[in-house]
C-alpha positions in Angstrom: -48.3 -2.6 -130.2 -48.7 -5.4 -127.7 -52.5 -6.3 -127.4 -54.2 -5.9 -124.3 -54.9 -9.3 -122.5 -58.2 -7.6 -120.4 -59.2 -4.7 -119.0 -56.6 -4.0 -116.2 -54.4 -1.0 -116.8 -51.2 -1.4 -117.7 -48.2 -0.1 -115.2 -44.7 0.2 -116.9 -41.6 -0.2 -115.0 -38.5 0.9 -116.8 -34.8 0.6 -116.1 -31.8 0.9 -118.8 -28.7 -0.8 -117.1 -24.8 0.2 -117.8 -24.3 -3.2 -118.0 -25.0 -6.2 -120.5 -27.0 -9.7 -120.3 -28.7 -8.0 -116.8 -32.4 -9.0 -116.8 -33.2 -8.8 -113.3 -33.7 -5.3 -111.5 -34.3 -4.9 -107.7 -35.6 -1.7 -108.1 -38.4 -2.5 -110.0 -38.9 -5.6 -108.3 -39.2 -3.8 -104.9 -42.0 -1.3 -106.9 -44.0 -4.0 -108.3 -44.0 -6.3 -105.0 -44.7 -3.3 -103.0 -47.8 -2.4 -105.6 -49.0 -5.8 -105.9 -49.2 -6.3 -102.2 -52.4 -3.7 -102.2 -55.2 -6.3 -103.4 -57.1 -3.8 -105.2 -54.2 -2.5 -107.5 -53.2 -6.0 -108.0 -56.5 -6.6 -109.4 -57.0 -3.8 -111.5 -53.2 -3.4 -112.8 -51.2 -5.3 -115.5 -47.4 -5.0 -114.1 -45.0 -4.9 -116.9 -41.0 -4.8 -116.0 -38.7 -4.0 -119.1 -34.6 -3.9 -118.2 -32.4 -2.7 -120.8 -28.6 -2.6 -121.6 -28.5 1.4 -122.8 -25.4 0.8 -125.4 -25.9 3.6 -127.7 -26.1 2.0 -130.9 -28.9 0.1 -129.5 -31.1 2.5 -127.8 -33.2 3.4 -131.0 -34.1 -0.4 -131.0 -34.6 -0.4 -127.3 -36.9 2.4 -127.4 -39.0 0.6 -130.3 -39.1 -2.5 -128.6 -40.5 -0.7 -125.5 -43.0 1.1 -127.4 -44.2 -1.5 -129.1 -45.2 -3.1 -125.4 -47.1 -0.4 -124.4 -50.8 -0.1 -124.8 -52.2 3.1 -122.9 -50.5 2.9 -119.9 -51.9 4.2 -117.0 -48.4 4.9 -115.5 -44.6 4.4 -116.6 -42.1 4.7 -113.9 -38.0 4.8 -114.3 -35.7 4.2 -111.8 -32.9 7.1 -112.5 -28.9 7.0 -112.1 -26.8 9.4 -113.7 -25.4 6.6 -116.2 -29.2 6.6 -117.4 -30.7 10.0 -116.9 -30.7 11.6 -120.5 -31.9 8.1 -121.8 -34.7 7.7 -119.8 -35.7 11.1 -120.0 -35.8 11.1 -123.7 -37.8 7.6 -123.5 -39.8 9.4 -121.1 -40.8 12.1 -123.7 -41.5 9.4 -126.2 -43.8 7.6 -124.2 -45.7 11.2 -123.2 -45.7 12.5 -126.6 -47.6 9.0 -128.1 -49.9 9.1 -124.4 -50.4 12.6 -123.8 -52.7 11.0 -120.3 -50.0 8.5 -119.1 -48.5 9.3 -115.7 -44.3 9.5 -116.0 -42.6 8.5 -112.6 -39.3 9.4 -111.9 -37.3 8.1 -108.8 -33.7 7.5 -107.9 -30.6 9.0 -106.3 -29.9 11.3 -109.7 -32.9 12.8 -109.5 -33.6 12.7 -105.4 -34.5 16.4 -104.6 -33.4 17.9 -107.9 -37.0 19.0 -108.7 -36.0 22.6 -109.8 -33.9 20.8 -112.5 -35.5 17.8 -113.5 -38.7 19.6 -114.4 -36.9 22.5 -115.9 -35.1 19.4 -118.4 -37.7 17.7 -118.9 -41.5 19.1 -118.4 -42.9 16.2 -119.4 -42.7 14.2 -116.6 -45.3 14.4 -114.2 -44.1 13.2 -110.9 -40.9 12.9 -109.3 -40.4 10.5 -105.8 -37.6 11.8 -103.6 -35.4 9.1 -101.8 -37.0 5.3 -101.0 -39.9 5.1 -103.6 -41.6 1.9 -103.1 -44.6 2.7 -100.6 -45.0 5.7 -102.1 -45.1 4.4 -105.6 -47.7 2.1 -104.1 -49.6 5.7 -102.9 -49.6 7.2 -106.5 -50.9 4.2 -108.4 -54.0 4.6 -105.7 -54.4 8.0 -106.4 -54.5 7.3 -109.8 -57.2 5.1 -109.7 -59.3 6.6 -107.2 -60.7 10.0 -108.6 -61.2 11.1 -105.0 -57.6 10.9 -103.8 -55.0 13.3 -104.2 -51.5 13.5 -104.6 -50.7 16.4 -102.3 -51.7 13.6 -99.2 -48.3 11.5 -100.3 -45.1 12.8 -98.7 -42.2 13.0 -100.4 -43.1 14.1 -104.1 -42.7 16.9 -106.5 -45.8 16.9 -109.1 -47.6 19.5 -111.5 -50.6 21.2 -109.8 -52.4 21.1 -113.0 -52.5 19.6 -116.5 -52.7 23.3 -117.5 -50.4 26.2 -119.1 -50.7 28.0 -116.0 -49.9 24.8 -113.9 -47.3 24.9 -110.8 -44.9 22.4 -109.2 -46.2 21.6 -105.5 -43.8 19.6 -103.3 -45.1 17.7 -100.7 -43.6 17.3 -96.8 -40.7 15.4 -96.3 -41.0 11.9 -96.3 -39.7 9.6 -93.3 -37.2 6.7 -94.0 -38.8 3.1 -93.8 -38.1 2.3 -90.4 -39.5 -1.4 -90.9 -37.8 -3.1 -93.7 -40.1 -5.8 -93.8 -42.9 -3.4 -94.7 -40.9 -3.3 -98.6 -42.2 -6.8 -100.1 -39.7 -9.1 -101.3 -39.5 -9.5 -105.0 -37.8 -12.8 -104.5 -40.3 -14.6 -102.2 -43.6 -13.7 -104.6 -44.0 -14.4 -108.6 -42.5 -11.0 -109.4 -39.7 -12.6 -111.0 -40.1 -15.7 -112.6 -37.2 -18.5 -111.9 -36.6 -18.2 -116.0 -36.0 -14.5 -114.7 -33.6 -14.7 -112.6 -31.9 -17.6 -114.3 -31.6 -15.2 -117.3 -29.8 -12.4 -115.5 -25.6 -12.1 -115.4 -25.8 -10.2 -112.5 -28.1 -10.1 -109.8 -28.0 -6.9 -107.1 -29.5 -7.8 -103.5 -29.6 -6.0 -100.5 -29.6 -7.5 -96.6 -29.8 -4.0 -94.8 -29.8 0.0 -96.0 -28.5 3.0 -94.9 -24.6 4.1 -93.9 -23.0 5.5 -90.7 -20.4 7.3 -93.1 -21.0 11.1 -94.7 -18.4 11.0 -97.2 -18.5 14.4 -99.0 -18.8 13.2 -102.2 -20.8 10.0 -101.8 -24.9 10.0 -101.7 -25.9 6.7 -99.7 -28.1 8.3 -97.2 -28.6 11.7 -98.5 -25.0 12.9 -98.1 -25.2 12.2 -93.8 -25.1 9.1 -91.3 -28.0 7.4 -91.5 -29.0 4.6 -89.0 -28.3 0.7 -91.0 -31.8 -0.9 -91.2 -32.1 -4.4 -91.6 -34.1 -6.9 -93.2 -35.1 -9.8 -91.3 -32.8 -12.8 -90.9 -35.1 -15.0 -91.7 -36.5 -13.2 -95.5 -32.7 -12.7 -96.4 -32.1 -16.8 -95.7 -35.4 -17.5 -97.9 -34.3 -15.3 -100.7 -30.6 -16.4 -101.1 -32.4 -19.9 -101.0 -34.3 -19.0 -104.3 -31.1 -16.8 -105.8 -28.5 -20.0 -105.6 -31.9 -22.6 -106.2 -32.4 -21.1 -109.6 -29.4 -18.7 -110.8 -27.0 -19.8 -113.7 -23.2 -21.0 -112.4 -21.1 -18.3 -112.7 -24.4 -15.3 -112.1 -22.8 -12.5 -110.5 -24.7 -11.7 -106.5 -23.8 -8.3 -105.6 -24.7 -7.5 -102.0 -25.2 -3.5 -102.8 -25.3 -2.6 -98.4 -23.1 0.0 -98.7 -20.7 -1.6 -95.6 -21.3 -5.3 -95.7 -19.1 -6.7 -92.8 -20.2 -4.1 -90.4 -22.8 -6.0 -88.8 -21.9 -9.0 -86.8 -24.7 -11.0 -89.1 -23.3 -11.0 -91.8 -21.0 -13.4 -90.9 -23.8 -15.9 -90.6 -25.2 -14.8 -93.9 -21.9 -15.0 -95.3 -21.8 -18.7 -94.3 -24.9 -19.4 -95.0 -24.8 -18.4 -98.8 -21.7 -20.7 -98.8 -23.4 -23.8 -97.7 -26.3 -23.1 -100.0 -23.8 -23.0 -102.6 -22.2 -26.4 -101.6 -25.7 -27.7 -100.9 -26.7 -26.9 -104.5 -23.1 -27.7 -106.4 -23.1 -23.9 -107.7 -20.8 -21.5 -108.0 -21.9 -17.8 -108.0 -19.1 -15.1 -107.8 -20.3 -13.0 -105.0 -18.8 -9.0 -104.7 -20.0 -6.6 -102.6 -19.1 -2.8 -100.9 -17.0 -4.2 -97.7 -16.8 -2.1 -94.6 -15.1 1.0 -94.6 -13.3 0.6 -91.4 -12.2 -2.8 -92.5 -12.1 -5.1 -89.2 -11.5 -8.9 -88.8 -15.1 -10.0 -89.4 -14.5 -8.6 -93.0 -11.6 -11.0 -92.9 -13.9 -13.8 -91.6 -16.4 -13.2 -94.4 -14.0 -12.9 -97.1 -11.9 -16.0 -96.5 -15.3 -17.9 -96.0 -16.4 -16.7 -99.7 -12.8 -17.0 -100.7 -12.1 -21.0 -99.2 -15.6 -21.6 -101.0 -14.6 -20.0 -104.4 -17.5 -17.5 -104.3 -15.1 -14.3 -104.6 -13.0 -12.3 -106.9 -11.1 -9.8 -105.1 -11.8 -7.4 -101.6 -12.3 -3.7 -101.9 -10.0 -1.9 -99.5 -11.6 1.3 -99.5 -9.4 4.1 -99.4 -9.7 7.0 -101.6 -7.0 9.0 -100.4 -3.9 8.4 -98.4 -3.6 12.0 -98.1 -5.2 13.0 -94.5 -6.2 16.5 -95.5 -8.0 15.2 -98.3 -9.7 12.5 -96.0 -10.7 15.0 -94.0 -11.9 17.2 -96.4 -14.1 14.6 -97.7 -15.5 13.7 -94.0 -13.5 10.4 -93.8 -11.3 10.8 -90.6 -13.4 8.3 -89.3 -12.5 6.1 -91.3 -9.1 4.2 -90.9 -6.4 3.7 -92.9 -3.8 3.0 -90.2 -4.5 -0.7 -90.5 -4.1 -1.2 -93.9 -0.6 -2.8 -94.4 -1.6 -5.0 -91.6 -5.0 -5.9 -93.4 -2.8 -6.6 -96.8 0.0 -8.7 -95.4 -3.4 -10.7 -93.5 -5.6 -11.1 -96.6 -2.3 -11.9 -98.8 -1.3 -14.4 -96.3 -4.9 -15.7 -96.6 -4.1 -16.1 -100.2 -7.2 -13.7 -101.1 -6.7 -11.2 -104.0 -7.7 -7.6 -103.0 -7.7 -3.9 -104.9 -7.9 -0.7 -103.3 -10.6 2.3 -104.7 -8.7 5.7 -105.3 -10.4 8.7 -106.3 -8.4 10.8 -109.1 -9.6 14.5 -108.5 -10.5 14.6 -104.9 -9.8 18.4 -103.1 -6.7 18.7 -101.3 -5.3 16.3 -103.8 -2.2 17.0 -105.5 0.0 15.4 -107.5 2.5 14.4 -105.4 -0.1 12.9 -102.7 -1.5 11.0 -105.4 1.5 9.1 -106.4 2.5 8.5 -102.5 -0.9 7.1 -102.5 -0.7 4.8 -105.6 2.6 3.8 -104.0 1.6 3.1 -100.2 -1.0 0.7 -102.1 1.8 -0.7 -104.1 4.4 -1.2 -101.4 1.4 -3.2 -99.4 1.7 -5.4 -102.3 -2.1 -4.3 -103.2 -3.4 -3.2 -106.8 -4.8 0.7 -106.6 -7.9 0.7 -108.8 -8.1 4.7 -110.1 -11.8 6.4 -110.4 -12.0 10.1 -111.5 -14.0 12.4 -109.4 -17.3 12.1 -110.0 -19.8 15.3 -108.6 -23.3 13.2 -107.7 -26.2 15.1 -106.7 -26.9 15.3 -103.4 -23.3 15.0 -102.5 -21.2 18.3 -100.6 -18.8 18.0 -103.3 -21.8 19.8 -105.5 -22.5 22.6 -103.2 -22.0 25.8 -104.5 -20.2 27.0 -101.6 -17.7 24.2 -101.5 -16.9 24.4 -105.1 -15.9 27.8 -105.0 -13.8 26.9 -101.8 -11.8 24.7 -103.7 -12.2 26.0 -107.0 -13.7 23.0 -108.8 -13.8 22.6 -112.1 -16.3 20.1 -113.5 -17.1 18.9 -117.3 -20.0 16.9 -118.8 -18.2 14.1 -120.5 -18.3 9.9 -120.2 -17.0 9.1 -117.0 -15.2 6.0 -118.9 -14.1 7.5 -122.3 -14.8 4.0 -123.5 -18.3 4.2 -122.4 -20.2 7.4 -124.2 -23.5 6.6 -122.7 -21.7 7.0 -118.9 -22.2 10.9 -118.7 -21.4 12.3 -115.5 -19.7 15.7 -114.2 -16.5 14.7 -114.0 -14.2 17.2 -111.5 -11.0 18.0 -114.1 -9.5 20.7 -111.9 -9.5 22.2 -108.6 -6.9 24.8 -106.5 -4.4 21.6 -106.0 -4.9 19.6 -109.3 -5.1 21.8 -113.1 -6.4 20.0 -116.4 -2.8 19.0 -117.6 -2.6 17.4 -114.1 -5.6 15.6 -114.1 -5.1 14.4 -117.8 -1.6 12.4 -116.1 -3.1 11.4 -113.5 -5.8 9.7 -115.8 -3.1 8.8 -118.2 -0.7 6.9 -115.4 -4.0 4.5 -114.9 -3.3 2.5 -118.3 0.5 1.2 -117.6 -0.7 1.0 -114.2 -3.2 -1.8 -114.8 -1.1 -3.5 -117.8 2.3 -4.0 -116.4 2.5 -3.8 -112.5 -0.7 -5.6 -112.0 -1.1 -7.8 -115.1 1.9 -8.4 -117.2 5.4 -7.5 -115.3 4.2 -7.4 -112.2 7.3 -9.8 -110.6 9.5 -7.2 -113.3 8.5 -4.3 -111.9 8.9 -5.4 -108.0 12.6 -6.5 -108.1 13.7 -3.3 -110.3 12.0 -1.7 -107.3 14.0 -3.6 -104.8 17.4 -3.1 -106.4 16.9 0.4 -108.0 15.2 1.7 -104.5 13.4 4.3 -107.4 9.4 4.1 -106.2 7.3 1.3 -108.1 4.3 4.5 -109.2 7.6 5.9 -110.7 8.9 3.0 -112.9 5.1 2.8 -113.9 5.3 6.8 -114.8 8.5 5.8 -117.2 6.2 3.5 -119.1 3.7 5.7 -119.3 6.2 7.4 -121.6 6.9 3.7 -123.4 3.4 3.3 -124.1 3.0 6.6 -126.5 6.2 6.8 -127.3 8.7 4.4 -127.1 6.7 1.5 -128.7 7.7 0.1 -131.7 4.0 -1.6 -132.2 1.5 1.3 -133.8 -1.6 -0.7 -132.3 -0.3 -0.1 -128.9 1.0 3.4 -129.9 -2.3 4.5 -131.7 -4.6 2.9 -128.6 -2.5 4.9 -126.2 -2.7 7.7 -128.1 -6.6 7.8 -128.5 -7.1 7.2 -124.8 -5.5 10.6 -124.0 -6.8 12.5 -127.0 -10.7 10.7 -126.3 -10.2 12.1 -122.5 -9.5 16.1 -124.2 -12.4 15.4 -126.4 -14.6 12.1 -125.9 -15.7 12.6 -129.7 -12.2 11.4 -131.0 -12.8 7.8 -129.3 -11.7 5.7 -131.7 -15.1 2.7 -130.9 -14.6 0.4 -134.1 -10.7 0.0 -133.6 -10.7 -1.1 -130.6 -13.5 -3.5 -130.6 -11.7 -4.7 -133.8 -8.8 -5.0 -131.7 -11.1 -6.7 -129.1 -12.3 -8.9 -131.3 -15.7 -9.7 -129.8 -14.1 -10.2 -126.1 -15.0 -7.5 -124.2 -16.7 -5.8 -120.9 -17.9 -1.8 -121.2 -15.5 -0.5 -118.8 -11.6 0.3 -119.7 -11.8 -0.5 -123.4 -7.8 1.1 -124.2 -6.7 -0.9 -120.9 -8.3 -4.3 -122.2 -7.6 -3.5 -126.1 -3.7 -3.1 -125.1 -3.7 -6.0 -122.8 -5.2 -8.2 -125.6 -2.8 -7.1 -127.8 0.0 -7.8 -125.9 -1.1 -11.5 -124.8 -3.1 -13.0 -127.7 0.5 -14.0 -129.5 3.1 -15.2 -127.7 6.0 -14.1 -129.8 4.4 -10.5 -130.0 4.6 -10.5 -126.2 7.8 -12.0 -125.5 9.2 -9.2 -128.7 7.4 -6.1 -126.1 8.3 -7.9 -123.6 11.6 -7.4 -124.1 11.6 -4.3 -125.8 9.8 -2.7 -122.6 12.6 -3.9 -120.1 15.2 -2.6 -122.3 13.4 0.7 -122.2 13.3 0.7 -118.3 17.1 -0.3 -118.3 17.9 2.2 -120.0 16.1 5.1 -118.6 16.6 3.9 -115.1 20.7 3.7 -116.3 21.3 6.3 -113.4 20.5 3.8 -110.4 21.9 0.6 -109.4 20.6 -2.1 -111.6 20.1 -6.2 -111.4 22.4 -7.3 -113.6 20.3 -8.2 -117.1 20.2 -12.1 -116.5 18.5 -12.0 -113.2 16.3 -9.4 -114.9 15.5 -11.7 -117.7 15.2 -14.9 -115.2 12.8 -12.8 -113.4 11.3 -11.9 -116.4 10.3 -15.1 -117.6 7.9 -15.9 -114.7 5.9 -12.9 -116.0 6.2 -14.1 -119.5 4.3 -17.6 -118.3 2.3 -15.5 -116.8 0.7 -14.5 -119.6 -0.6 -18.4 -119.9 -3.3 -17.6 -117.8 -4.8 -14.6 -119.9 -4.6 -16.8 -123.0 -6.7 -19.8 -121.5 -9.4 -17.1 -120.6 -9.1 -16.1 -124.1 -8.7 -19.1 -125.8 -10.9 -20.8 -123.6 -8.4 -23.8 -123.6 -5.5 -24.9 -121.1 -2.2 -23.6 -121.9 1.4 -24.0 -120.3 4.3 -22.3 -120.0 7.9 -22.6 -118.8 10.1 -20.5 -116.6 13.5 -20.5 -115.1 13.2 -18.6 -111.6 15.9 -17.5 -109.6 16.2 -19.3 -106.5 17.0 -16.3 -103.9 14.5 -14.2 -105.0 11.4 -16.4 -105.0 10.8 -15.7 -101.5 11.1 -12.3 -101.9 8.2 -12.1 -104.3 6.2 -14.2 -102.6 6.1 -12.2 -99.9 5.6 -9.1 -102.2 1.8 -10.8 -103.5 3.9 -11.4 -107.0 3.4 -15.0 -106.8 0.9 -17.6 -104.6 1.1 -17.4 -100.9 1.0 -21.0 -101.2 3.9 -21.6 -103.2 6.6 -23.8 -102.1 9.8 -22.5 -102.2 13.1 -24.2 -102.8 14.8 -25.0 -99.5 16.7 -22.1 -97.4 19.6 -20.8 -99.4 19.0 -22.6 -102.7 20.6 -20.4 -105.4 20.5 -20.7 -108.9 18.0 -20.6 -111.6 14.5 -22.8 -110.9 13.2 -24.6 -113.9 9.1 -24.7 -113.6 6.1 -25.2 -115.5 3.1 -23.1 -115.2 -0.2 -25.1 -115.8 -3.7 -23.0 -116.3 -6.6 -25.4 -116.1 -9.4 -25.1 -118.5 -12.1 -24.3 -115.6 -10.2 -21.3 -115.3 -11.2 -20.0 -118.8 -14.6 -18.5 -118.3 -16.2 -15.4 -116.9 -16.0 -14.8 -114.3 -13.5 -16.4 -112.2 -10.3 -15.8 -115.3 -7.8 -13.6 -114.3 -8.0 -11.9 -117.2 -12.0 -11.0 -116.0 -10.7 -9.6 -112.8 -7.7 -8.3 -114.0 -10.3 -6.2 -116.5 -12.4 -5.5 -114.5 -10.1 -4.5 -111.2 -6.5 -5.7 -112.5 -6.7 -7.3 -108.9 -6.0 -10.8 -109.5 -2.5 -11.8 -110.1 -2.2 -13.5 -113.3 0.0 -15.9 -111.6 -2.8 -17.0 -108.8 -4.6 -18.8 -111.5 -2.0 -21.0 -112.3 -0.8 -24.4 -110.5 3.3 -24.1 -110.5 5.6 -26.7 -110.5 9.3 -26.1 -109.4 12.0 -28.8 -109.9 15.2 -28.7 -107.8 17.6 -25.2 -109.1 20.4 -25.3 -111.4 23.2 -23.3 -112.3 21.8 -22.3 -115.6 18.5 -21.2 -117.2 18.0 -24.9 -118.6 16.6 -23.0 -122.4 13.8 -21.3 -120.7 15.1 -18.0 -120.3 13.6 -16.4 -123.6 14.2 -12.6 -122.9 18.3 -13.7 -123.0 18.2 -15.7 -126.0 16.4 -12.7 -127.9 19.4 -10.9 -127.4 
């Protein structure tokens, strides 16, 4: 037990985090700042912040370690997400049952006018905050300390009348939204968190404004309707990103969590500020963000700025759905997607990576408008990114009226069957989609992200352009390969477990796959990055799959017009040196690769986003093979600007956008570097 320094009572702020090496938390920042600003509580209360990475086989040790830093609190407060709500909750009870007198907090959007149910789960909670906490946070540690105040004078709050059998919950009136920003302290611009802190923290999550214009039926951003954007002042927002780049570590991740940044015309002019900042100081920070829904040319402004500056991964086109029922459905008529081949062919043309967020599960969805989705992302030349349906509280999707409208079927289960601790209710049927549909749909999202976006992707595109058979369908085929027509059992057995682990998240086979891993990995897509790994680590195993893949397609795709097999192979090869790039990030050492290209087609996948939009092509009807050399520089090794990271994390960034090519003038023949031919 940590000894007690004087005789201020101690407030504990808690928040377990989905994510590793993450020390710094905004939410409890914005509680302490916002409690410290009231001179008599920051006199008579010892602020204590702990932020934890909730990895199951670690939580036993995480609650210890929080325990043991607690020494009669006064208050503990958690911030609540529904990645974290059973944890906290059953730290919550720890806490209570050792200090039966300790006031438990609960805030956050999981919790946000779920009284009836939060108490019901957990009794031993005492007070639950509905929607923005921080003043009110601020009100309750007054109340605690004054014996004459009372708790039924603070709007916005769910307590127990009494410490009593017979006690009752009392909610109090509505609260308002804070209409003045600048009336939340900044936990940047005080000693909240020290620069060690901050400096200590992978990922850093900031806000310049709240609220959304947007009611999307399953999303709860400002309690599930438009909600006016309120900003923080210019001025704060300069002096804090003046700390954040001053004192963060190269390479710390700033996530600018407005939901629609690029909606204002500001945040141009914070956009380029950051970027000087960053050339002021000599530091790279890789800077991601929720982009505009209605994407417009500002976003395009803002993202080649970050982009020309090396301060971005890859540009959310937000989508969903191509479907318009389903948009509608899910209140986003409003929102365009008329634009978006134009927005692709811009931002590829710009040289700037981008993936597009599709929601698996969605009503109205079937499975044909899914894969015309998937494909209208592919034929842009973009890289779909596949979520399941998740039902959030708060959200119309969890209405009992619209769930029996569409006949929703929801389970508790990980929302990544990777991730255990990531329990959500995930939606694994509705009157358009049943189980065995949803289970494909899920399954289609592994050969998605390994071949069309990170191994074969220049493959894949020119079978497309010959066979005319649809690029999500030639991805469905090796859906098929990947259980069943692999010779490798790893890649067999991995593919295998991710579809039995999404039938029963029990059967997830943890241990082999980190083995597989071996120590390099992030907690989301575990199968995706285990296969992927596999496939790229050894050269000669990739160029044997490789192979052994294409000759799958050939053959099942024997009905339609095919490339004849040299091309293929020549094609091929680019894809193979591809792999260069994923090896440096895992190596952490330069690596090169050659390739024989053939002339004709090199413009074609250029212009597809196979290869760099700033690739120089041989001259106008060149034909013939062209010898290259694909260099990956060392500085492209690390986290988190590899294409392997982003291809993890988003399979957004082409493999071969990483690499500096080298073409030499073309010949008639493959000059030794077509390997898929000489295998055979």
């Amino acid at each position: 037990m940590a000894a007690r320094t004087d005789a201020r009572r101690q407030v504990h702020l808690i928040e377990l985090t989905a994510l590793p090496d993450v020390r710094y938390s905004v939410t409890l920042g914005y509680l302490e700042a916002a409690a410290r600003s009231d001179p008599e509580l920051a006199d008579r209360c010892e602020f204590r912040k702990h932020v934890h990475y909730q990895q199951a086989n670690g939580l036993a040790k995480v609650y210890a370690q929080v325990l043991a830093e607690l020494d009669d609190p006064v208050c503990v407060a958690f911030t609540v997400y529904f990645w974290n709500r059973g944890q906290s909750l059953q730290l919550a009870g720890l806490i209570k049952q050792r200090w039966p007198e300790c006031v438990v907090v609960l805030g956050g959007n999981d919790v946000t006018n779920e009284a009836a149910a939060v108490f019901a789960e957990a009794p031993q909670i005492d007070v639950l905050v509905h929607g923005e906490g921080e003043l009110r946070f601020r009100d309750i540690l007054r109340s605690l300390l004054d014996s004459d105040a009372s708790l039924s004078e603070i709007p916005g709050i769910t307590y127990w009348s009494s410490p009593g059998a017979d006690r009752e919950l009392v909610t109090t009136r509505p609260a308002d939204r804070i209409a003045d920003l600048d009336d939340v302290p900044s936990p940047l611009l005080t000693d909240v968190y020290s620069d060690a802190d901050l400096a200590a923290s992978r990922m850093i999550v900031y806000e310049t404004n709240r609220g959304c214009p947007y009611s999307c039926a399953f999303c709860y951003w400002g309690g599930a309707t438009k909600s006016k954007v309120r900003q923080f002042p210019l001025e704060r927002i300069y002096a804090e990103l003046e700390r954040i780049v001053r004192v963060a570590a190269p390479g710390t991740t700033l996530f600018v969590a407005d939901a629609n940044f690029g909606i204002l015309g500001r945040d141009v002019e914070i956009a380029r500020f950051l970027v000087d900042e960053c050339a002021r100081r000599n530091k790279k920070l890789l800077v991601m963000t929720n982009w505009a829904k209605n994407t417009s040319q500002r976003v395009v402004e803002i993202a080649h700025l970050l982009h020309q500056a090396g301060l971005s991964g890859a540009i959310t086109l937000s989508a969903q759905s191509f479907d318009q029922e389903v948009l509608e459905i899910a209140n986003r008529s409003n929102i365009r997607v008329s634009n978006y081949r134009k927005l692709q062919a811009r931002f590829r043309e710009l040289g700037i990576p981008t993936y597009t967020d599709l929601i698996w599960g969605l009503p109205g969805e079937s499975r044909g408008s899914y894969l015309e989705g998937i494909e209208e992302v592919l034929t842009a030349g973009g890289s779909p990114v596949v979520y399941p349906l998740l039902l959030l509280n708060n959200t119309d999707y969890t209405k009992a009226k619209f769930r029996a409208e569409h006949d929703l079927v929801a389970r508790r289960m990980p929302a990544d069957v990777g991730n255990p601790d990531l329990i959500a209710d995930v939606v694994v049927g509705h009157s358009r989609m049943t189980f065995d549909d949803w289970l494909w749909g899920m399954e289609l999202r592994v050969p998605l992200a390994l071949f069309q976006k990170a191994i074969l992707r220049c493959t894949l595109q020119y079978l497309h352009e010959v066979t005319r058979v649809r690029q999500v369908d030639i991805v469905d085929i090796l859906r098929d390969y990947l259980t069943d027509g692999c010779s490798d059992p790893v890649v067999r057995d991995i593919a295998g477990n991710f579809t039995v682990a999404w039938r029963d998240p029990e059967t997830f086979a943890g241990p082999a796959i980190r083995a597989e891993l071996a120590g390099w990995a992030i907690p989301e897509e575990l199968h995706y990055q285990a296969i992927l790994h596999h496939f790229v680590v050894d050269p000669e195993r990739l160029t044997r799959l490789t192979a052994e893949v294409v000759d799958y397609l050939y053959q099942r795709l024997s009905d339609f017009p095919l490339p004849d097999r040299p091309t293929l192979d020549a094609v091929t090869s680019i894809d193979l040196a591809g792999s260069a790039v994923f090896r440096t990030a895992i190596r952490h050492a330069p690596q090169q690769a050659e390739f024989a290209a053939p002339a004709e087609l090199l413009p074609m996948l250029r212009e597809r986003g196979c290869l760099p939009a700033d690739l120089v092509l041989p001259a106008d009807g060149s034909t013939g093979l062209v010898p290259g050399l694909l260099t990956v520089p060392a500085a492209r090794a690390g986290y988190p600007f590899s294409a392997y990271a982003l291809s993890v994390w988003h399979a957004s960034g082409s493999p071969l956008r990483d690499a500096t090519f080298t073409l030499t003038e073309p010949t008639g023949k493959c000059a030794g570097t077509n390997i898929l031919a000489s295998l055979r």
